[in-house]
Each structure stands twice: as structure tokens, then as C-alpha cells.
C-alpha positions as a printed Julia matrix, in Angstrom:
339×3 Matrix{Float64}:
 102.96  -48.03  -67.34
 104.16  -45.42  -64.81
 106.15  -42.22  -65.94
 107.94  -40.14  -63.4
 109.7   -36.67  -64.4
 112.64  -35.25  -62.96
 112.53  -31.42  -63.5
 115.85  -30.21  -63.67
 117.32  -26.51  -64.19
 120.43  -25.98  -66.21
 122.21  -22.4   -67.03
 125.38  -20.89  -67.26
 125.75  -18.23  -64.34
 128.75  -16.64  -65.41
 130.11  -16.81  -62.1
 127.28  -14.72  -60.31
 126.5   -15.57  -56.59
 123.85  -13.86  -56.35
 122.36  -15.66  -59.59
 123.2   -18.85  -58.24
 121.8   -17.71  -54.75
 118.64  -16.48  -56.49
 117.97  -20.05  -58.19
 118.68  -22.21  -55.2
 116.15  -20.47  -53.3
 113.39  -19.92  -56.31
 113.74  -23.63  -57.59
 113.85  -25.49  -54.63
 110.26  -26.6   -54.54
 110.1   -26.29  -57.88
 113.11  -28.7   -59.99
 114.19  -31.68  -58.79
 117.99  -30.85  -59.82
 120.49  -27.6   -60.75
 123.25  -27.78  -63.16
 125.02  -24.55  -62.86
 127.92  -24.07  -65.48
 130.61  -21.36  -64.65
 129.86  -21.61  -60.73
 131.17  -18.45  -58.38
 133.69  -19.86  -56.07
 134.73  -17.08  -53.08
 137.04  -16.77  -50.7
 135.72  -17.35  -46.63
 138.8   -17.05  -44.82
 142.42  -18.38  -44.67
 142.69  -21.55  -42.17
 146.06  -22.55  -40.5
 149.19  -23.8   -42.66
 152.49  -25.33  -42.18
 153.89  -23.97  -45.11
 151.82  -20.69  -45.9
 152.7   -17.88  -42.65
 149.9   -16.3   -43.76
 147.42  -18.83  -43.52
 145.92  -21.09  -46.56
 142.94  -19.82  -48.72
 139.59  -21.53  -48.12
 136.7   -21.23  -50.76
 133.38  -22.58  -51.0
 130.41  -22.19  -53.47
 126.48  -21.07  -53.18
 125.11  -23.6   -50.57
 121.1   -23.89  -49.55
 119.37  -26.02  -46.75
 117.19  -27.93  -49.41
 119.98  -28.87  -51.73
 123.51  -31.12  -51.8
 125.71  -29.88  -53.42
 128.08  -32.31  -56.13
 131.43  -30.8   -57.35
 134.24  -32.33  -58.68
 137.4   -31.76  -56.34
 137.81  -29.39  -52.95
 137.72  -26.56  -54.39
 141.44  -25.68  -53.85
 143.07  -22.79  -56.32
 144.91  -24.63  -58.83
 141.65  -26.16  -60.25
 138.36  -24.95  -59.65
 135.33  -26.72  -60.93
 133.65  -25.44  -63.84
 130.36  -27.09  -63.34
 128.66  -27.66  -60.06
 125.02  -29.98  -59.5
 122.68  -29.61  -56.8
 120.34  -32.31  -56.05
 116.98  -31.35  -54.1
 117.34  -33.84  -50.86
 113.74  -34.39  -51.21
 115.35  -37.04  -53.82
 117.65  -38.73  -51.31
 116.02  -42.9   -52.48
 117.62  -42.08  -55.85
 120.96  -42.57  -54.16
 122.75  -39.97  -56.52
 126.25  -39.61  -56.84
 129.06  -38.3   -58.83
 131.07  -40.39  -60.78
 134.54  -39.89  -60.16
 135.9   -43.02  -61.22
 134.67  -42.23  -64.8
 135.48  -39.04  -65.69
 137.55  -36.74  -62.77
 137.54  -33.61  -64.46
 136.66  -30.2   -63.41
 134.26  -29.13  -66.39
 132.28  -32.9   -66.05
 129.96  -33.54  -63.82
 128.68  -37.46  -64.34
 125.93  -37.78  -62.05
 124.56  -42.04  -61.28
 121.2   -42.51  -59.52
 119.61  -45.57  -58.89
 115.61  -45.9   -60.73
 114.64  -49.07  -59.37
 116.6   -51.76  -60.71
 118.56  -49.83  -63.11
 121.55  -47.37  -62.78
 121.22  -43.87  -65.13
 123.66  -41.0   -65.64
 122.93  -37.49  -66.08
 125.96  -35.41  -67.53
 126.25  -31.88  -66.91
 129.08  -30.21  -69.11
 130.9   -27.05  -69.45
 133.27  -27.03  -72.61
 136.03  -24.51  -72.8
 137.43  -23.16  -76.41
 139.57  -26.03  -76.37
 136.92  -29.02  -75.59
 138.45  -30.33  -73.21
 135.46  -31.82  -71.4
 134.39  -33.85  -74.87
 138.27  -34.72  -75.14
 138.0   -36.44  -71.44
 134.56  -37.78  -71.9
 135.44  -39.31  -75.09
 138.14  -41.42  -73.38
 135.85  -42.29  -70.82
 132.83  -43.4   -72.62
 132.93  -47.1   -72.31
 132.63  -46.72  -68.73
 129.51  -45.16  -68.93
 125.8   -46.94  -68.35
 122.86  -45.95  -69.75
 122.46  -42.02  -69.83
 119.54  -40.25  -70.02
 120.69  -36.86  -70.33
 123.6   -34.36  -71.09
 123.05  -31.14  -71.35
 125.52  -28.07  -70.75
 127.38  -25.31  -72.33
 129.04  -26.92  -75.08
 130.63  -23.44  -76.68
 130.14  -25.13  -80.09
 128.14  -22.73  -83.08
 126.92  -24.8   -85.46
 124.72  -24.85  -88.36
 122.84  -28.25  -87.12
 121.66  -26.04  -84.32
 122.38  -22.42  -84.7
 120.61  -20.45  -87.56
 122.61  -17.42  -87.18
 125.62  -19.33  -87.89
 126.25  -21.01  -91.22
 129.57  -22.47  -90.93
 130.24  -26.38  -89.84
 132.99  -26.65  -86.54
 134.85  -30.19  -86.05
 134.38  -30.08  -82.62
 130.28  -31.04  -83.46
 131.85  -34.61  -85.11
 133.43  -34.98  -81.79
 130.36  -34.17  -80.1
 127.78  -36.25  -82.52
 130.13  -39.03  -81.73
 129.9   -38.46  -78.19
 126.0   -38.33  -78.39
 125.4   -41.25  -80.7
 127.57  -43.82  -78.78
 125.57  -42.61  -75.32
 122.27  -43.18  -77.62
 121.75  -39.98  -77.49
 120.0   -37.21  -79.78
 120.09  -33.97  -79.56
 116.66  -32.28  -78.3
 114.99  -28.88  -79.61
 113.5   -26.71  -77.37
 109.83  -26.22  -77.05
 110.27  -22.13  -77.83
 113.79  -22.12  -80.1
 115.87  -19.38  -79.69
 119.17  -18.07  -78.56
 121.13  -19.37  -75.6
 123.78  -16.92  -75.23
 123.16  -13.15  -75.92
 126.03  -11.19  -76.55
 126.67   -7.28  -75.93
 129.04   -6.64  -78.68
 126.87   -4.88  -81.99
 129.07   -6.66  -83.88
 128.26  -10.41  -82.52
 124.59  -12.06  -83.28
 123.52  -13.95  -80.28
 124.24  -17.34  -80.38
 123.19  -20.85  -79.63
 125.42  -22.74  -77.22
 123.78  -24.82  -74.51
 122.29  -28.01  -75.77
 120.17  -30.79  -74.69
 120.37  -34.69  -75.38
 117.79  -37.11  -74.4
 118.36  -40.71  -74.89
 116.7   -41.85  -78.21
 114.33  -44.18  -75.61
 113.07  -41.0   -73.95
 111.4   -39.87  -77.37
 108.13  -38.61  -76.4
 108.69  -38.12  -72.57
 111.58  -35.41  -72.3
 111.41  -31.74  -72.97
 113.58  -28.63  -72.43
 111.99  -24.82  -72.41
 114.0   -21.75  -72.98
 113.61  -18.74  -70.68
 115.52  -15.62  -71.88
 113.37  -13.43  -70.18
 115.17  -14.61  -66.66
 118.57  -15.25  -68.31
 120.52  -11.69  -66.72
 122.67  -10.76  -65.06
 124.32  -13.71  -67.03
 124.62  -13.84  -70.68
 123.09  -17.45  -70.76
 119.28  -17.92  -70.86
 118.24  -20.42  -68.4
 117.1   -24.25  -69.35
 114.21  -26.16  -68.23
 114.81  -29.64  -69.02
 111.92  -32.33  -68.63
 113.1   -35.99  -68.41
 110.5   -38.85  -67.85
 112.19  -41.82  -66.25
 109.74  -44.69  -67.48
 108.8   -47.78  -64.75
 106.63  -50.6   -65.5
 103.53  -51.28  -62.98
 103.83  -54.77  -62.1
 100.49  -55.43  -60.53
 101.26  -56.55  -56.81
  97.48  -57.61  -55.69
  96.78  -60.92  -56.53
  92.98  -62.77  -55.29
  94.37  -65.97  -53.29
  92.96  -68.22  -50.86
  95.13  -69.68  -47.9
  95.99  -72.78  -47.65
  93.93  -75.29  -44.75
  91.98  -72.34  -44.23
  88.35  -72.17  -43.52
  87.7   -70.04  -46.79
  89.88  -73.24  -48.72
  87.27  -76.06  -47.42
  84.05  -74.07  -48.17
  85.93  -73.64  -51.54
  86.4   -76.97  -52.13
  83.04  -77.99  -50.63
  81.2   -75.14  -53.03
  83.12  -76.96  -55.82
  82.1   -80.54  -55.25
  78.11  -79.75  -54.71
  78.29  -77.36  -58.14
  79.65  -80.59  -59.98
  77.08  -82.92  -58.46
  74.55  -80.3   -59.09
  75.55  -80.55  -62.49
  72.72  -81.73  -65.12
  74.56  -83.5   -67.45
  71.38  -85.7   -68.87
  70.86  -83.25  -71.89
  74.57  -83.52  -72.98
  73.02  -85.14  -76.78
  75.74  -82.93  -79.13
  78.53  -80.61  -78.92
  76.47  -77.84  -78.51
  75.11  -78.82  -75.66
  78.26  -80.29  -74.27
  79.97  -76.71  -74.4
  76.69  -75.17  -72.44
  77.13  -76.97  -70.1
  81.11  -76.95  -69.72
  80.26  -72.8   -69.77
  77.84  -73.38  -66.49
  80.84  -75.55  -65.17
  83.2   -72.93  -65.44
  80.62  -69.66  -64.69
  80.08  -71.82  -61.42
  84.18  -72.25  -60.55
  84.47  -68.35  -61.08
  81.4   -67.64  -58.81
  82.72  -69.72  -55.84
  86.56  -68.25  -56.48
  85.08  -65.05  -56.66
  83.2   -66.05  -53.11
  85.71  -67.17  -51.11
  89.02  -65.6   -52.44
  90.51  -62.93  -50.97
  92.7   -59.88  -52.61
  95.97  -59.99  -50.68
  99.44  -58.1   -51.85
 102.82  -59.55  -52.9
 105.76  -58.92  -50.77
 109.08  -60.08  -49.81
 107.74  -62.35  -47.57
 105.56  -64.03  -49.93
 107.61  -67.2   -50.31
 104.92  -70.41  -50.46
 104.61  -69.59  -54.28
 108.05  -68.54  -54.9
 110.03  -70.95  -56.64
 113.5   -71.55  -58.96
 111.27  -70.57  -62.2
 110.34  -67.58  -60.42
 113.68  -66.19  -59.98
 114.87  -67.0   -63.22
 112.42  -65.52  -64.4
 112.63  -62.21  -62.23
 116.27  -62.31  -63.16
 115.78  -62.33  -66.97
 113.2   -59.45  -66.42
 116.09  -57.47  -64.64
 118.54  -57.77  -67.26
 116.25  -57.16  -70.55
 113.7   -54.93  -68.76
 111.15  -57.41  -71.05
 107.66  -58.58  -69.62
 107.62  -61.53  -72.0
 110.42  -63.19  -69.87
């Protein structure tokens, strides 16, 4: 069995550039993916228009050479994205993308990426005082694939997760439901504390950006708390451990080629250790399973001898038949050795 992390960073910036400039650079040989809620969008310049005089507005949002960059729409001023991913390019055989086509809204980001034979989703959220991003998700669930994480600012205070706060919200039914038809749970932190820290005497500091880890992940995912890097937003960074699990299908097999001259000294190696054989003494079962031992210590020996390790590939198509691929196929679909 093979486990593989992907190290990902998740906070709430609170629209600070230089926040979002700060993490790009620190984290980039450090996470394997950013999901930054409450991005900074700026203006660069106004570009030519045939119906603006004055030119129309073009923004953009924290770039860096080591990361692409995943929003949801152009960034033009009737709808700004609320949550923004960047994917280290060190990751480019994943083949991620965002999912359009399942959820196009500005406060979802519904990442795919490709782990081997399998397609996963990773679903970084911003939720406004309205949930609007569960409201769209919801509708869009069915269309989702196996997800391995969501994470986010979910604005929700809650009881189940907040112990400052002792009052039950129905947006966290909406949200449970969310979770539990992803087979998802939510996820602890290592150190618990606040998420959010709040500047008015009158507020506690509160508990707001969650983790879920699919209920198969149990035992390989993690997230960490850092308040102590959280300013100058309000929202304490996340580090969020997910192991992606693969199965080691040994590759190396001992072989010998066929009409080779390793397959006639085989043979011949065979023949002489059966003529060698003493079978005279052969009186009572005892005996007769001694000697069937010698007869197979002697096959082993000469495989041993005159095999070869050599690796499976692509190529390898002399054993390859129609059980073969139905039974590769079956292992595809239920991800089950026994097929």
C-alpha cells in the first residue's frame, strides 16, 4: 500500500494582497495547493471599449510563477469570485481542473484531478450570510464524484463545532446534509481553537472555517490551526493534510522467454532432476511426500537458476489475454484486489 499527501493551505484573506502575495511566495515549496476565501481583486488599467469612452475596467488577482491560478468567471465587476485556488504546477500529471459544469458559482470552487484511475474533487467554499454556496451545491450534488475534501469559510456558529456558541443554526442541517451525501465527516483540528478572531469586546471569537474528509480518509487526513500567522486577516490560516491512498501492484515478475537458451537448459535441468529421482524407497506415504518435497525443492532450484526478473509494461502482450482484461476492468470499477 502506497499513501501520497497533498498538503494544501486554506484561509480567509479578507481581501489582503499583500496576504495573499505573502502565501504564494512562502508556500510554494511548501503545499501542494491554496484555497484563498475572500480573494483581493484590483484594478490594472482600463482597455479599449465600444461602449465605455472612457475605456473598460480590467482586474486581475495575486498571481506567482510557481502557481495556476483557478477562479470561477473573468473577473468582470458585476460578479467577482469569492474564492480563488492555486495549484503548485509542480502537480501538472494530476490534470486538475475546475468544474464548471457542476457548480458555476462565484463562492464554489469544485476542483477534479485525476489519481490514477480514479477522478476526486476537492471543494473550496466561501458561504455568505445567506448560504448561498450550500444552496447551489445542494442542487448540484448528484453531479459530483467522489470528494475527498471541502473545506472553507462556511460562516455557520454552531454548537457541534463551536464551544463559545451554544445555540443550534439550520443552515448546519443543510450543511450535514451536504457532508453526509459527499461521504463526508467533518474533521477536528490537531490544536482546536478559534478560526475567526473578532475585534469587537463584545464578540467571543468564533469558529467558522471547517474541514471534511471523506469517511475513507479516516486515519490519513489532518488539518492544523495556525493563529499565530492568521493577521492582518481575521481568519487563522488552515493546514489541511489529505492522503490520497494507491495500491502497489507489484510490476516485477521472474519469467523465462520463450525458445530461449535459458528455456532449454530449463527444461533440460528438469528432465535429468526427474531421472535423477530415487524413487526405490517410495514403501508408504511418508516416504512418498519426501520425496514429492525433493521433486518440488529441485523445480524451484532450477526456476530460481534460469529465470530472470523482468518488469510488466504495456507492451507485455504474450501473457495478456480476455481474462486479463476483465479482470483489470473489474479492478477499475470496484478498486478490489480479489477481482
Amino acid at each position: 500500500m502506497i499513501k501520497h499527501n497533498l498538503v494544501i493551505f486554506s484561509q480567509n484573506v479578507r481581501k489582503k494582497k499583500i496576504l495573499t502575495d505573502t502565501i504564494l511566495e512562502t508556500q510554494k515549496n511548501q503545499t501542494d495547493i491554496i484555497l484563498i476565501q475572500e480573494p483581493l481583486y484590483f484594478l490594472i488599467r482600463h482597455v479599449p471599449s465600444n461602449s465605455n469612452p472612457n475605456g473598460d475596467p480590467l482586474y486581475r488577482m495575486a498571481s506567482h510563477p510557481k502557481w495556476t491560478l483557478f477562479i470561477q468567471n473573468d473577473l468582470s465587476q458585476d460578479n467577482f469570485p469569492y474564492v480563488a485556488t492555486y495549484i503548485n504546477k509542480r502537480l501538472a500529471k494530476l490534470r486538475f481542473s475546475l468544474r464548471l459544469n457542476i457548480a458555476n458559482h462565484r463562492d464554489i470552487n469544485i476542483m477534479a484531478f485525476h489519481n490514477q484511475q480514479d477522478v476526486n474533487f476537492i471543494i473550496n467554499i466561501y458561504s455568505d450570510s445567506n448560504q448561498s454556496a450550500l444552496h447551489a451545491l445542494c442542487d448540484n450534488i448528484a453531479n459530483l464524484g467522489k470528494t475527498v475534501l471541502m473545506t472553507g469559510d462556511f460562516n455557520i456558529r454552531d454548537s457541534d463545532w463551536d464551544p463559545n456558541y451554544h445555540h443550534y443554526l439550520i443552515h448546519t442541517e443543510d450543511l450535514i446534509t451536504i457532508a453526509d451525501s459527499l461521504s463526508l465527516e467533518l474533521s477536528p483540528p490537531v490544536n482546536p481553537g478559534p478560526t475567526r478572531f473578532t475585534n469587537n469586546p463584545n464578540d467571543s471569537n468564533s469558529v467558522l472555517d471547517l474541514v471534511f474528509f471523506a469517511l475513507d480518509n479516516r486515519g490519513f487526513g489532518n488539518h492544523t490551526l495556525f493563529p499565530e500567522l492568521h493577521k492582518p486577516s481575521d481568519h487563522v490560516p488552515l493546514l489541511i493534510t489529505v492522503g490520497i491512498i494507491k495500491v502497489n501492484i507489484n510490476t516485477i515478475i521472474q519469467s523465462i522467454r520463450k525458445d530461449s537458451d535459458e528455456e532449454k537448459d530449463f527444461v533440460s535441468s528438469i528432465i535429468n532432476n526427474i531421472k535423477d529421482l530415487n524413487t526405490s524407497n517410495i514403501t508408504n506415504r511418508e516416504s512418498l511426500l519426501n520425496t514429492t518435497h525433493l521433486l518440488a525443492q529441485a523445480y524451484e532450484n532450477t526456476w530460481t537458476t534460469f529465470s530472470k526478473p523482468r518488469r510488466i509494461t504495456k507492451h507485455s502482450k504474450e501473457w495478456w489475454n480476455q481474462q486479463c482484461s476483465d479482470s483489470f476492468n473489474a479492478y477499475c470499477q470496484h478498486g478490489n484486489l480479489e477481482d
